[in-house]
MILUM-233210 format. One line per field, with one value per atom (N, C-alpha, C): residue in one letter; atom name; x negated, y negated, z negated. Coordinates in steps of 0.05 Angstrom, whole numbers, plus 5000, padded with zeros to 4 digits. Layout:
<recs>
residuo	[a | ...] .
atomo	[CA | ...] .
east	[X | ...] .
north	[Y | ...] .
up	[Z | ...] .
</recs>
This chain:
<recs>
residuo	[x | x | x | x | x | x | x | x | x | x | x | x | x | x | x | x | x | x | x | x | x | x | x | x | x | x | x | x | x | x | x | x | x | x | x | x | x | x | x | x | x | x | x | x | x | x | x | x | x | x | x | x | x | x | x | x | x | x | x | x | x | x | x | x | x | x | x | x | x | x | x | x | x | x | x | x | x | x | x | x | x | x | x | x | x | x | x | x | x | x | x | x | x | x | x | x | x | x | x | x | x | x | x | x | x | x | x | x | x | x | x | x | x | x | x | x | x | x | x | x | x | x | x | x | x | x | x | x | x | x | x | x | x | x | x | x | x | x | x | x | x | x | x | x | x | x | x | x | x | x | x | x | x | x | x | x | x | x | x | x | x | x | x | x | x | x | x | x | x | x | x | x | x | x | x | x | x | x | x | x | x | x | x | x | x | x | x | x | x | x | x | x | x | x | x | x | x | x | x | x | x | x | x | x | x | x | x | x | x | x | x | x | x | x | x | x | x | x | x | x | x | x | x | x | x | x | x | x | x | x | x | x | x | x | x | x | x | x | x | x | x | x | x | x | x | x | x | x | x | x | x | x | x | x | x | x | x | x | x | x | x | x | x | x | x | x | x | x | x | x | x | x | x | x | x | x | x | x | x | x | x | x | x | x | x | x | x | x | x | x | x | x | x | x | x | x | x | x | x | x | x | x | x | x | x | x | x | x | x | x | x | x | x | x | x | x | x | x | x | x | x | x | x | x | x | x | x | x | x | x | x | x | x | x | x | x | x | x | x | x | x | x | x | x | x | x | x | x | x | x | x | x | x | x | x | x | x | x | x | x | x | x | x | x | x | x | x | x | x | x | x | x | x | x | x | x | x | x | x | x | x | x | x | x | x | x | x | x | x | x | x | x | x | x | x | x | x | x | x | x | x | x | x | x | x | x | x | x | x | x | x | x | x | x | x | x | x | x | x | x | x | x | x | x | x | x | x | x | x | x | x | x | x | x | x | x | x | x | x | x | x | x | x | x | x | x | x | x | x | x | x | x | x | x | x | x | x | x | x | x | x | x | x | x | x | x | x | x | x | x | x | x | x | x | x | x | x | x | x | x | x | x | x | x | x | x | x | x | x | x | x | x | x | x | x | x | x | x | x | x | x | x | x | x | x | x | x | x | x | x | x | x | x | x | x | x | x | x | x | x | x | x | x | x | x | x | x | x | x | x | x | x | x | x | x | x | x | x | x | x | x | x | x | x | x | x | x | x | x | x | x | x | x | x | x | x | x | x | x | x | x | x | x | x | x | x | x | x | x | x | x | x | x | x | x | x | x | x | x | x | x | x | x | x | x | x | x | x | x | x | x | x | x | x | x | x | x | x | x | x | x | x | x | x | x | x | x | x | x | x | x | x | x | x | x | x | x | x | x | x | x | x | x | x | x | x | x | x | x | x | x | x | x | x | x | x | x | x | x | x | x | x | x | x | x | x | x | x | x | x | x | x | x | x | x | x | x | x | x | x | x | x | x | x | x | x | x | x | x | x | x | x | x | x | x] .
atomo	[N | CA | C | N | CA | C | N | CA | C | N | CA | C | N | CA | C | N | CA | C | N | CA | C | N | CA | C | N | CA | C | N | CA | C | N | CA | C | N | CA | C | N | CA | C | N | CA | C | N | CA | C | N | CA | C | N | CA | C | N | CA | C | N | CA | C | N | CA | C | N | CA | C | N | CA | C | N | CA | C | N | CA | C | N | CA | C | N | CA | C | N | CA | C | N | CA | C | N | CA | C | N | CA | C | N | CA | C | N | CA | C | N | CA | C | N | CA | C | N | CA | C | N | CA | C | N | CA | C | N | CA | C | N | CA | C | N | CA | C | N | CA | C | N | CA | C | N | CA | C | N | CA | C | N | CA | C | N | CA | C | N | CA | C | N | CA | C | N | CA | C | N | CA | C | N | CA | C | N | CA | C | N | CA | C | N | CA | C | N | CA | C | N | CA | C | N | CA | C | N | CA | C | N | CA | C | N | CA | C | N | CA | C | N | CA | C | N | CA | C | N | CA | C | N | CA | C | N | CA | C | N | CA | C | N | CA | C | N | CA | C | N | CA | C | N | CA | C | N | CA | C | N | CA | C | N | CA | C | N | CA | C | N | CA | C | N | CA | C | N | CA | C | N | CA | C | N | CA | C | N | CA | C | N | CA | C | N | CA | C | N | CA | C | N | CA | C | N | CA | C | N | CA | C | N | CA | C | N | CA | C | N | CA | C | N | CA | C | N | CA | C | N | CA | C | N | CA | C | N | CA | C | N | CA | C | N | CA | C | N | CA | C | N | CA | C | N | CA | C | N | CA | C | N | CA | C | N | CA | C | N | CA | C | N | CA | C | N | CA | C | N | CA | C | N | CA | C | N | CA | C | N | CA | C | N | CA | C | N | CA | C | N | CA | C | N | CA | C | N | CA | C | N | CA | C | N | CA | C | N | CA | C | N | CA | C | N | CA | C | N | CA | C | N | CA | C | N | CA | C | N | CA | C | N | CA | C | N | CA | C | N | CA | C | N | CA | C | N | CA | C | N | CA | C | N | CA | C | N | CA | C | N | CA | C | N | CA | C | N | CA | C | N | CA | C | N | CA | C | N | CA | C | N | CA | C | N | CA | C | N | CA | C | N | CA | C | N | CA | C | N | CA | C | N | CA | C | N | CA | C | N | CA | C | N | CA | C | N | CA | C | N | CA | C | N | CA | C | N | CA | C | N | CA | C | N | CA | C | N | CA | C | N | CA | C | N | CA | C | N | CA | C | N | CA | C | N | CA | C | N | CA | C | N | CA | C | N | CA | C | N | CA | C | N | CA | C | N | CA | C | N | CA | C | N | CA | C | N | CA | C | N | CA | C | N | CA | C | N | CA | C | N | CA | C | N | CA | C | N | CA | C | N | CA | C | N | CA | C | N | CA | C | N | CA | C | N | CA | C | N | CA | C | N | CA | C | N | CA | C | N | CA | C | N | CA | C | N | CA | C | N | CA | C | N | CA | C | N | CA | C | N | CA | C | N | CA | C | N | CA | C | N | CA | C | N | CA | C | N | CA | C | N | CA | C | N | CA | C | N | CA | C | N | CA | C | N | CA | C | N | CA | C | N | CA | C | N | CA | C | N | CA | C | N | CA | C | N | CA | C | N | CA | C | N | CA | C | N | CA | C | N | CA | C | N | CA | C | N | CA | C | N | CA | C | N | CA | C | N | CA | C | N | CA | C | N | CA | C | N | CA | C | N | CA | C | N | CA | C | N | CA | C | N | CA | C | N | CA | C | N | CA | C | N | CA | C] .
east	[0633 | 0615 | 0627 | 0614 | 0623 | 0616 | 0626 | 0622 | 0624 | 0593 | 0590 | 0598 | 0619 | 0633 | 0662 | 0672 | 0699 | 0696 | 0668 | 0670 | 0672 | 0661 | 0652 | 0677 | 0692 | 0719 | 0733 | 0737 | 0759 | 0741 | 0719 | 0717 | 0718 | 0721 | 0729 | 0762 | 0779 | 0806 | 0813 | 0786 | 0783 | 0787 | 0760 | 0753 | 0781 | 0790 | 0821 | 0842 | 0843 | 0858 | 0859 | 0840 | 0825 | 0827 | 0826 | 0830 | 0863 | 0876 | 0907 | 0913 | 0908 | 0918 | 0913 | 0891 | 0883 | 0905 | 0912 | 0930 | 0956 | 0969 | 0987 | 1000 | 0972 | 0976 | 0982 | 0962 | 0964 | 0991 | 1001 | 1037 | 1050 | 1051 | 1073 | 1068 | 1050 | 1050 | 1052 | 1067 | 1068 | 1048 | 1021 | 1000 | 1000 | 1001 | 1006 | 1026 | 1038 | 1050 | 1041 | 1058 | 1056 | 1084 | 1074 | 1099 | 1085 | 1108 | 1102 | 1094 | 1093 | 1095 | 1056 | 1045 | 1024 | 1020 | 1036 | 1026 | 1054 | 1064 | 1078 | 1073 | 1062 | 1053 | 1015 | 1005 | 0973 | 0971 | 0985 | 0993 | 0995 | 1017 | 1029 | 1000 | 0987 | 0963 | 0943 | 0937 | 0916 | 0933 | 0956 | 0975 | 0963 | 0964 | 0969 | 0937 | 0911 | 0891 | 0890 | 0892 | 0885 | 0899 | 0928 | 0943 | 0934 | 0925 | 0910 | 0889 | 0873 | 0842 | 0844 | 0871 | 0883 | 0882 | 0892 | 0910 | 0883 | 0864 | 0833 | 0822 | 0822 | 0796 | 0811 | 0837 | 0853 | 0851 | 0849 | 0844 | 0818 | 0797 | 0769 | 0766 | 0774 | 0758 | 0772 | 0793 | 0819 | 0809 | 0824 | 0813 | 0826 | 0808 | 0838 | 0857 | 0875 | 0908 | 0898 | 0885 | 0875 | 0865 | 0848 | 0830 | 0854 | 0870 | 0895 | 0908 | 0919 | 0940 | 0928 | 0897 | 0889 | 0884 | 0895 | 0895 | 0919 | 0945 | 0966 | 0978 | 0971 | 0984 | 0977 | 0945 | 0930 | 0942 | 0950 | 0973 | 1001 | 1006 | 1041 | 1038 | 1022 | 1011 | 1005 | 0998 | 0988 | 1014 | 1026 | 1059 | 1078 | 1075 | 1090 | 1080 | 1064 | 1051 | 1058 | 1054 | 1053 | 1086 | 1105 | 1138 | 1140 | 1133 | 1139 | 1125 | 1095 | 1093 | 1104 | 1115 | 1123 | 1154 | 1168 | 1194 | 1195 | 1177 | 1166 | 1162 | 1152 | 1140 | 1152 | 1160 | 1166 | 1203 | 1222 | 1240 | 1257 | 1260 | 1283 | 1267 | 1240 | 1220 | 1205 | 1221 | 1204 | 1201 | 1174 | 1155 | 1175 | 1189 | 1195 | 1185 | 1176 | 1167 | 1139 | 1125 | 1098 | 1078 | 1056 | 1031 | 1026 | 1015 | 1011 | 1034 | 1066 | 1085 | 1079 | 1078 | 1065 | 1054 | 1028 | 1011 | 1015 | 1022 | 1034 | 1056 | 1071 | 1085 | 1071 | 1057 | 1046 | 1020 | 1009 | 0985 | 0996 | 1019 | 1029 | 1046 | 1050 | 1065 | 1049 | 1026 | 0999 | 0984 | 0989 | 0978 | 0989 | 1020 | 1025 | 1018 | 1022 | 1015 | 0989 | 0973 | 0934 | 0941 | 0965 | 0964 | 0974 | 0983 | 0992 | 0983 | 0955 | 0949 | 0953 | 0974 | 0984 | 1005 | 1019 | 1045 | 1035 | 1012 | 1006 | 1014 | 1000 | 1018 | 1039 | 1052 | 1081 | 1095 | 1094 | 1105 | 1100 | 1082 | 1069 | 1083 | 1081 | 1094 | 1124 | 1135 | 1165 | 1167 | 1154 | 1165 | 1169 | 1142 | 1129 | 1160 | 1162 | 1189 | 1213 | 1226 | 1245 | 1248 | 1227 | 1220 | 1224 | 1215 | 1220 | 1241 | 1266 | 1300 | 1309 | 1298 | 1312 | 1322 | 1290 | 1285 | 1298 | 1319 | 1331 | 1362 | 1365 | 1397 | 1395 | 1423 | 1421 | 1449 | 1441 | 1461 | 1471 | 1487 | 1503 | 1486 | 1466 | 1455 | 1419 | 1414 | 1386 | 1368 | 1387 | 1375 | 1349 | 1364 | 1334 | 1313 | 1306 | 1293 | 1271 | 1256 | 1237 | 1227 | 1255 | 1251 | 1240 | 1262 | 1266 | 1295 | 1313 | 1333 | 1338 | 1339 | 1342 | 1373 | 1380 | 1403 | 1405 | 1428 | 1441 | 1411 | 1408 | 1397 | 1370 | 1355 | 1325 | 1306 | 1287 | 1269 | 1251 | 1225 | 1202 | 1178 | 1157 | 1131 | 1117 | 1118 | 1105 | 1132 | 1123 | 1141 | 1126 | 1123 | 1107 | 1134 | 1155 | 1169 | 1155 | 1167 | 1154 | 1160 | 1180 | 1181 | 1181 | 1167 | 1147 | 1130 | 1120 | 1095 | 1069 | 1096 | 1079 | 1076 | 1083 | 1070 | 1053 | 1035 | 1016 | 0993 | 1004 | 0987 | 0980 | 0993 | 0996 | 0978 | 0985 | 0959 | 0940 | 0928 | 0904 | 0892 | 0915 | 0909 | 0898 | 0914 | 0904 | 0884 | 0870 | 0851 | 0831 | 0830 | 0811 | 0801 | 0815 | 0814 | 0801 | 0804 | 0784 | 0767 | 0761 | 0739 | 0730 | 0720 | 0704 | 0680 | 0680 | 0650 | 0624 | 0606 | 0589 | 0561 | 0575 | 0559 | 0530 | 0538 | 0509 | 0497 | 0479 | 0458 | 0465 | 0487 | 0494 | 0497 | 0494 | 0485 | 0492 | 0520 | 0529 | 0538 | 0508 | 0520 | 0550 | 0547 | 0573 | 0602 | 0600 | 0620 | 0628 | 0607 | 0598 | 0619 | 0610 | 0612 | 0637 | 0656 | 0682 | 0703 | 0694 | 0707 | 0706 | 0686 | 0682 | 0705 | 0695 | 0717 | 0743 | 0761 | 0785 | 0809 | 0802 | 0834 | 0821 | 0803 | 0797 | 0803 | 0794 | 0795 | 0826 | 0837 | 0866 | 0873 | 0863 | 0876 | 0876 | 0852 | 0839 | 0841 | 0855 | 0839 | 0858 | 0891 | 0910 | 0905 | 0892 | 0878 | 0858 | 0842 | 0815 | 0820 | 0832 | 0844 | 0867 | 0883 | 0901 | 0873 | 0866 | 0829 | 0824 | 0820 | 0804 | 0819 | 0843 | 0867 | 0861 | 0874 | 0873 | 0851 | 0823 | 0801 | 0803 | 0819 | 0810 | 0831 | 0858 | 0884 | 0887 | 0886 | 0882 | 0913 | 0933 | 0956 | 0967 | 0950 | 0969 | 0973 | 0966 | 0968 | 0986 | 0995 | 1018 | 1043 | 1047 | 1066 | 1070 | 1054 | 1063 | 1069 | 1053 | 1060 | 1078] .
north	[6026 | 6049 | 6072 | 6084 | 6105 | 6130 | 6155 | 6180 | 6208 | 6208 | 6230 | 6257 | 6258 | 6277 | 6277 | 6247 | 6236 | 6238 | 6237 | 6230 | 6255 | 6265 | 6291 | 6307 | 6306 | 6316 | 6312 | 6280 | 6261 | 6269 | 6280 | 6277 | 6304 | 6327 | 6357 | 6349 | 6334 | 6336 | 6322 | 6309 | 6288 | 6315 | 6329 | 6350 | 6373 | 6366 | 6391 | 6375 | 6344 | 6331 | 6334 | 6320 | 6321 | 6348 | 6370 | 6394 | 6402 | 6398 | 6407 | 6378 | 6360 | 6341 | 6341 | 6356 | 6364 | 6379 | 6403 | 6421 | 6413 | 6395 | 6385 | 6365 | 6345 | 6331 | 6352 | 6367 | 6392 | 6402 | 6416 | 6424 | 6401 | 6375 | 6356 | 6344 | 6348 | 6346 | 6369 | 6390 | 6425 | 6438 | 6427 | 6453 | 6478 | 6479 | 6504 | 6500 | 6536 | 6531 | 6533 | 6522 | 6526 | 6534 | 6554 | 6572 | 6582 | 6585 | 6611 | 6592 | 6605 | 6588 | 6575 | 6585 | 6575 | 6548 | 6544 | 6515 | 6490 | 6509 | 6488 | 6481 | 6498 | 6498 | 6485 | 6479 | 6475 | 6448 | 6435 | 6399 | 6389 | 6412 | 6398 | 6405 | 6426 | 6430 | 6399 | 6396 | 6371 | 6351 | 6344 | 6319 | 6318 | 6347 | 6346 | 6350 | 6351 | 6349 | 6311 | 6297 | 6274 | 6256 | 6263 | 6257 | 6259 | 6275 | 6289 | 6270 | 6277 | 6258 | 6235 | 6217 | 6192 | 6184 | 6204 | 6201 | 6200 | 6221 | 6219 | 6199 | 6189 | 6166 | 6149 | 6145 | 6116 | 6119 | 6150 | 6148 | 6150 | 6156 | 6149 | 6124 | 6102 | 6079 | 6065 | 6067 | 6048 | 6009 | 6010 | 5977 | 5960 | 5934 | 5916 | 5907 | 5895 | 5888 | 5875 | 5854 | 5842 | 5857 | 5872 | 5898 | 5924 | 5919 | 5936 | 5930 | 5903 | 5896 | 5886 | 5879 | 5883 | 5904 | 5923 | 5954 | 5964 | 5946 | 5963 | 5944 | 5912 | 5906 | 5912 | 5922 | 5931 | 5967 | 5972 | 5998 | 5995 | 5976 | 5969 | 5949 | 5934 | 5921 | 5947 | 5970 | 5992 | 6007 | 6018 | 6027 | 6009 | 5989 | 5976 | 5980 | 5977 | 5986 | 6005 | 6026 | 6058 | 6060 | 6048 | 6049 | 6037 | 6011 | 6002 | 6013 | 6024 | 6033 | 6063 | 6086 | 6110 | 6093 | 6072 | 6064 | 6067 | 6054 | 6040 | 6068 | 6091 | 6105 | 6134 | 6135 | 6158 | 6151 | 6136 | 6129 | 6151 | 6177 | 6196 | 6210 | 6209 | 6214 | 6191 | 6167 | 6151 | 6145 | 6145 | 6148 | 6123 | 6125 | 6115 | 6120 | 6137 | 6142 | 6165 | 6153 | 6179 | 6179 | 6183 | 6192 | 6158 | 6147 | 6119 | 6099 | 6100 | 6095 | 6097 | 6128 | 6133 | 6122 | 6124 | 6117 | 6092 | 6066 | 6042 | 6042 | 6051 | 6054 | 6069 | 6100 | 6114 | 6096 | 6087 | 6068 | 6050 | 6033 | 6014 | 6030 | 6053 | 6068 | 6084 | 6099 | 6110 | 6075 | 6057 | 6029 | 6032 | 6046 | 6037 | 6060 | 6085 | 6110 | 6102 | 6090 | 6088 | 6080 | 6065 | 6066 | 6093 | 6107 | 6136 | 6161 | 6165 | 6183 | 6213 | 6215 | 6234 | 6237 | 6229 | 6240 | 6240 | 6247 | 6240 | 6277 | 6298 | 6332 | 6328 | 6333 | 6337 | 6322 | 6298 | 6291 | 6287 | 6296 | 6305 | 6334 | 6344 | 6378 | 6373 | 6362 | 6357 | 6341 | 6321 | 6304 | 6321 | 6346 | 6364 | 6384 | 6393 | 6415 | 6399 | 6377 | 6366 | 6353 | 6349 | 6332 | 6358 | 6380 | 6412 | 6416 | 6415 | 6423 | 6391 | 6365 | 6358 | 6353 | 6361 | 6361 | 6388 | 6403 | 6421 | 6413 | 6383 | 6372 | 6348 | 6354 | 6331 | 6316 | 6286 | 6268 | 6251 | 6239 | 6224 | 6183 | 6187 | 6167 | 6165 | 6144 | 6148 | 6143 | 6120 | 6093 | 6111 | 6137 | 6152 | 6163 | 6158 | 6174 | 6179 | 6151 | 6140 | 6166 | 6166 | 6180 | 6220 | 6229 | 6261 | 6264 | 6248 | 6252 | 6255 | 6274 | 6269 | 6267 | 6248 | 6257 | 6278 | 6286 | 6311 | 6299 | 6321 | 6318 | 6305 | 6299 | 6272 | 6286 | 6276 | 6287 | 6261 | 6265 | 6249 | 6255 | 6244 | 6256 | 6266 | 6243 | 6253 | 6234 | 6252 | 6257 | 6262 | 6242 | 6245 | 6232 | 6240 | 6229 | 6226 | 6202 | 6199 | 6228 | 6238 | 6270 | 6291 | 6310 | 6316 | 6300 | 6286 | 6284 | 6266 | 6245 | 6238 | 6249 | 6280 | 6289 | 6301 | 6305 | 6315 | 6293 | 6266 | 6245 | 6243 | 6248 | 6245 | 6261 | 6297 | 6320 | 6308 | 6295 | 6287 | 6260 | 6245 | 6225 | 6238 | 6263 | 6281 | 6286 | 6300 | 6319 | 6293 | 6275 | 6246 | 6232 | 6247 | 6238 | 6259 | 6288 | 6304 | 6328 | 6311 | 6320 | 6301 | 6283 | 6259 | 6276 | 6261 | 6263 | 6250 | 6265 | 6251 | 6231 | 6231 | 6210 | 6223 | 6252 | 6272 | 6264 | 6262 | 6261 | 6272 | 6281 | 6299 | 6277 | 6293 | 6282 | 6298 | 6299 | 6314 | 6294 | 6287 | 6260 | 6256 | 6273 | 6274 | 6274 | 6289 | 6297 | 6271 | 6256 | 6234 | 6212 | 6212 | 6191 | 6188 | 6213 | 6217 | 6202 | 6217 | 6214 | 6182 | 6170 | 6136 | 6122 | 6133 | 6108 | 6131 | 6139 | 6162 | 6139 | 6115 | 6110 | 6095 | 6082 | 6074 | 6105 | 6122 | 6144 | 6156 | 6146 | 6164 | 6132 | 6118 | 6095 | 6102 | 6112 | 6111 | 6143 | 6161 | 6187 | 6203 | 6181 | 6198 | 6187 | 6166 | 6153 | 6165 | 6177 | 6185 | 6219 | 6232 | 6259 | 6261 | 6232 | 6241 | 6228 | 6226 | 6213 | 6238 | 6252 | 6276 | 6302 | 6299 | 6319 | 6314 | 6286 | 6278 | 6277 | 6278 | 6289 | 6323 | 6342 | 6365 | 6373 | 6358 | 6377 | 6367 | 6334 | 6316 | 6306 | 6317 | 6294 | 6284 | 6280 | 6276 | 6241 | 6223 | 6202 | 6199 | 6214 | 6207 | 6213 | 6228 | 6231 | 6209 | 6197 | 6170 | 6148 | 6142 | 6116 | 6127] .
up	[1381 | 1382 | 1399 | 1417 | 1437 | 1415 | 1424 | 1413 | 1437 | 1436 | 1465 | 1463 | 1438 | 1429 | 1451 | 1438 | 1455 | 1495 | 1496 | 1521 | 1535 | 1526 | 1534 | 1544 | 1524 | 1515 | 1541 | 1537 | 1552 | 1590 | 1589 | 1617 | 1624 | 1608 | 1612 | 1621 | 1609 | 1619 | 1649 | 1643 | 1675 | 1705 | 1695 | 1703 | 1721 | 1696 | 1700 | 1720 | 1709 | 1720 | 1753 | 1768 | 1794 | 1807 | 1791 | 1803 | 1810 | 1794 | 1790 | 1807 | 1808 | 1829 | 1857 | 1861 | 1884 | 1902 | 1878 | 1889 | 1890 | 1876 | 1864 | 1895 | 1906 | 1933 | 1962 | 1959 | 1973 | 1981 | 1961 | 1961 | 1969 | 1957 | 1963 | 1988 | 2002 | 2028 | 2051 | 2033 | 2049 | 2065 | 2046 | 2057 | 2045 | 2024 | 1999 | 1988 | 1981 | 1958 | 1930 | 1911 | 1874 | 1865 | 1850 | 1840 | 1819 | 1804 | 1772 | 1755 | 1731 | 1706 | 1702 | 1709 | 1717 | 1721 | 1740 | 1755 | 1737 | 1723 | 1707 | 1682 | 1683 | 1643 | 1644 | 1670 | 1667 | 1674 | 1682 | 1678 | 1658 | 1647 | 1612 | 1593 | 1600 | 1582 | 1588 | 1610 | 1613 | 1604 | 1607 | 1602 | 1567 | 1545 | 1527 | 1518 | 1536 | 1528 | 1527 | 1541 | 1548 | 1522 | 1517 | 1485 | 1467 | 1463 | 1425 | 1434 | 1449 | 1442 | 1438 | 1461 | 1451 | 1426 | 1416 | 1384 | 1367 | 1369 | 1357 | 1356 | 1392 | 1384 | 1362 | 1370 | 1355 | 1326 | 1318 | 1290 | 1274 | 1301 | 1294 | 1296 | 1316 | 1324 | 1306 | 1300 | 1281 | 1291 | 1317 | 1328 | 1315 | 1308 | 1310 | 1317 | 1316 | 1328 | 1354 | 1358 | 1375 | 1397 | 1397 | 1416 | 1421 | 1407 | 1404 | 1423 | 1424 | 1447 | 1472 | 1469 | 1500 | 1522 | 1501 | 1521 | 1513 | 1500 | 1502 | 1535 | 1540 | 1559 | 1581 | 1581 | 1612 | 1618 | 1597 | 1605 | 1612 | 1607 | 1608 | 1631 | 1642 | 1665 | 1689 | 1687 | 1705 | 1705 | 1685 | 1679 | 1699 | 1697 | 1722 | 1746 | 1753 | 1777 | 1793 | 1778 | 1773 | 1789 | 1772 | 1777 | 1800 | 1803 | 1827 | 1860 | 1859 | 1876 | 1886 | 1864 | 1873 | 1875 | 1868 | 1879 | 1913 | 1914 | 1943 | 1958 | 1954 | 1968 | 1969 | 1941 | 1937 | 1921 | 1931 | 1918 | 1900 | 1909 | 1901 | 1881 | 1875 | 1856 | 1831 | 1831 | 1815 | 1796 | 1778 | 1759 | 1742 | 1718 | 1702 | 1668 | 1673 | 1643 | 1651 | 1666 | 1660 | 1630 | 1642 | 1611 | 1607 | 1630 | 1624 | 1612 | 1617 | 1602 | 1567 | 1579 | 1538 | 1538 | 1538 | 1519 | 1519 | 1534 | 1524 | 1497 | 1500 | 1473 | 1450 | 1457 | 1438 | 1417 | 1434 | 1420 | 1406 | 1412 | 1385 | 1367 | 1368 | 1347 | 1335 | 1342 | 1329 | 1311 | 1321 | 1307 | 1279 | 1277 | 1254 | 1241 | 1242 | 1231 | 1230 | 1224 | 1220 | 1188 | 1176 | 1153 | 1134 | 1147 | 1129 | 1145 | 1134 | 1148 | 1134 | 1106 | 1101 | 1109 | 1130 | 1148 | 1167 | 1188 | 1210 | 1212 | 1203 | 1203 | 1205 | 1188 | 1186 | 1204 | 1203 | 1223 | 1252 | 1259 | 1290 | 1300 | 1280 | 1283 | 1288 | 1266 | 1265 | 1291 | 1297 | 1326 | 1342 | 1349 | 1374 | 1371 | 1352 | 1364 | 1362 | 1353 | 1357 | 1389 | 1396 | 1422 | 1436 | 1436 | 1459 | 1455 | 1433 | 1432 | 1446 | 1446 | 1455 | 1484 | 1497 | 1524 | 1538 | 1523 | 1530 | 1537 | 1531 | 1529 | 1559 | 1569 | 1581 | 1579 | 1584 | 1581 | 1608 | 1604 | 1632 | 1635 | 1615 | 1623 | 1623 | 1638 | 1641 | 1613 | 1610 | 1578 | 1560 | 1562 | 1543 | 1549 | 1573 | 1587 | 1579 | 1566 | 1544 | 1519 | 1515 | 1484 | 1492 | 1512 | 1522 | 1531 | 1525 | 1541 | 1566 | 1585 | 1613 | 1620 | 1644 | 1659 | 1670 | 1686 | 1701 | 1722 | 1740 | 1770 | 1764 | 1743 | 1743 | 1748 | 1770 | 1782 | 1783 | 1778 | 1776 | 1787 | 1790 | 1802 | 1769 | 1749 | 1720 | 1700 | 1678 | 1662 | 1637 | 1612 | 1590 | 1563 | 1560 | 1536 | 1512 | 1498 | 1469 | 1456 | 1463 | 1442 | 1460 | 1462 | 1431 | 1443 | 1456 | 1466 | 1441 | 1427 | 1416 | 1383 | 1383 | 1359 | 1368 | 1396 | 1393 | 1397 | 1404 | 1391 | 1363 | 1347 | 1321 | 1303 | 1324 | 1313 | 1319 | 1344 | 1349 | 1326 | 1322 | 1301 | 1268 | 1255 | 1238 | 1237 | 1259 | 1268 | 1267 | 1274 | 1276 | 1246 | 1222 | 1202 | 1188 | 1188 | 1176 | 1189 | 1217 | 1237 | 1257 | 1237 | 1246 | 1265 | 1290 | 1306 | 1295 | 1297 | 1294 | 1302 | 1323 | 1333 | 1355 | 1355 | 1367 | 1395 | 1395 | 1416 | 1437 | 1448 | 1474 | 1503 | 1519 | 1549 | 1563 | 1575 | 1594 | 1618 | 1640 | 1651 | 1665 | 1685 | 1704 | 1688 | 1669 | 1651 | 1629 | 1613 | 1604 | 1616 | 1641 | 1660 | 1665 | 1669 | 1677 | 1652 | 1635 | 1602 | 1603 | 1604 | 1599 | 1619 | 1653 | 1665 | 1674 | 1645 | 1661 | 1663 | 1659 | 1665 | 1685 | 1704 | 1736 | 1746 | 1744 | 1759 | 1760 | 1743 | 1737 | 1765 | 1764 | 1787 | 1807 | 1810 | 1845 | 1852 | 1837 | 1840 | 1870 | 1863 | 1892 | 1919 | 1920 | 1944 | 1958 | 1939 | 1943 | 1953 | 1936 | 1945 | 1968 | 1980 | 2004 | 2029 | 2021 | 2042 | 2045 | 2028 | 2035 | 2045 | 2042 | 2043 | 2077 | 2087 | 2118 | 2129 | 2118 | 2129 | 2135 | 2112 | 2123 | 2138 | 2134 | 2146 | 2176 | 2173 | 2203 | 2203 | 2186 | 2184 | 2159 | 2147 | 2111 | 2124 | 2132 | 2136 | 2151 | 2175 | 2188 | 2176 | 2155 | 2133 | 2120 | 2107 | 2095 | 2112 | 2137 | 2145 | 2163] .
</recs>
């Protein structure tokens, strides 16, 4: 069962996404600049809109194990992808642990939290600020990169660690348990539409925006090839 609550939601962050990526391709190909805490802190907001609702639907829809792992390996199937093509392209920048990383891991670890949904608070909270002190430390190896550990010098295109990131999966998993949707009659098509296909669009969306970038600038394409 869909919920035109969820979609709705999930296609307002779509919304945000496409915009801040816009600008985001823009800069990394030196048409504009981005500076100030602004443009650093309004990524992590959509990063952390697109998490919580994760965490919601999973604790509204509660799938089976089966329907469970056919969308934990078509994430961890795209997570590779993801790594190997910014290897390829973007080497001194490459995507080892982005949002899609998560949520491959986060969704089989929200799988098991569906049975205690009185630690899904507390311990979402406790993850969320242990995960911000830890991402303040760095170490001489990469191995954690997974968890929030960074090395000296690590630079990435995205960056989504299990901590904190996945206590605010977890709030979203809470929040899914005593603010059930209900199922309302709403029809917001375009918006609708986005929310339903956001992980094709999270595929296709930097292709489609450096198309349009080299349509208006006339060289983003001779930069890459």
């Amino acid at each position: 069962m869909r919920y035109p609550e969820i979609d709705i939601a999930r296609g307002a962050a779509v919304i945000l996404m496409l915009l801040f990526h816009s600008f985001f391709d823009a800069h990394y190909f030196g048409k504009i600049e981005l500076s100030g805490d602004f443009w650093y802190y309004f990524p992590r907001f959509i990063g952390g809109m697109f998490i919580f609702i994760s965490g919601y639907t999973l604790s509204v829809v509660k799938p089976d194990f089966s329907r469970l792992k056919r969308k934990v390996l078509k994430l961890a199937a795209l997570s590779l992808a993801i790594t190997a093509v910014t290897l390829v392209f973007v080497p001194e920048k490459t995507v080892v642990f982005g949002i899609i990383h998560f949520f491959t891991l986060a969704t089989l670890l929200g799988y098991l939290f569906l049975r205690f949904p009185k630690i899904q608070l507390p311990a979402g909270i406790a993850l969320f600020f242990a995960g911000i002190a830890l991402n303040q430390i760095r170490v001489g190896t990469n191995m954690l990169v997974w968890l929030g550990l960074m090395p000296y010098g690590f630079t990435t295109l995205d960056y989504y660690p299990l901590l904190p990131w996945f206590g605010v999966f977890l709030l979203g998993m809470f929040f899914g348990n005593v603010a059930r949707p209900k199922g309302a009659n709403l029809n917001v098509p375009v918006v609708s539409f986005l929310g339903k296909n956001s992980l094709k669009i999270y595929v296709i969306q930097h292709p489609v925006i450096i198309l349009l970038l080299h349509l208006y600038f006339g060289d983003i394409l001779q930069q890459i090839f």
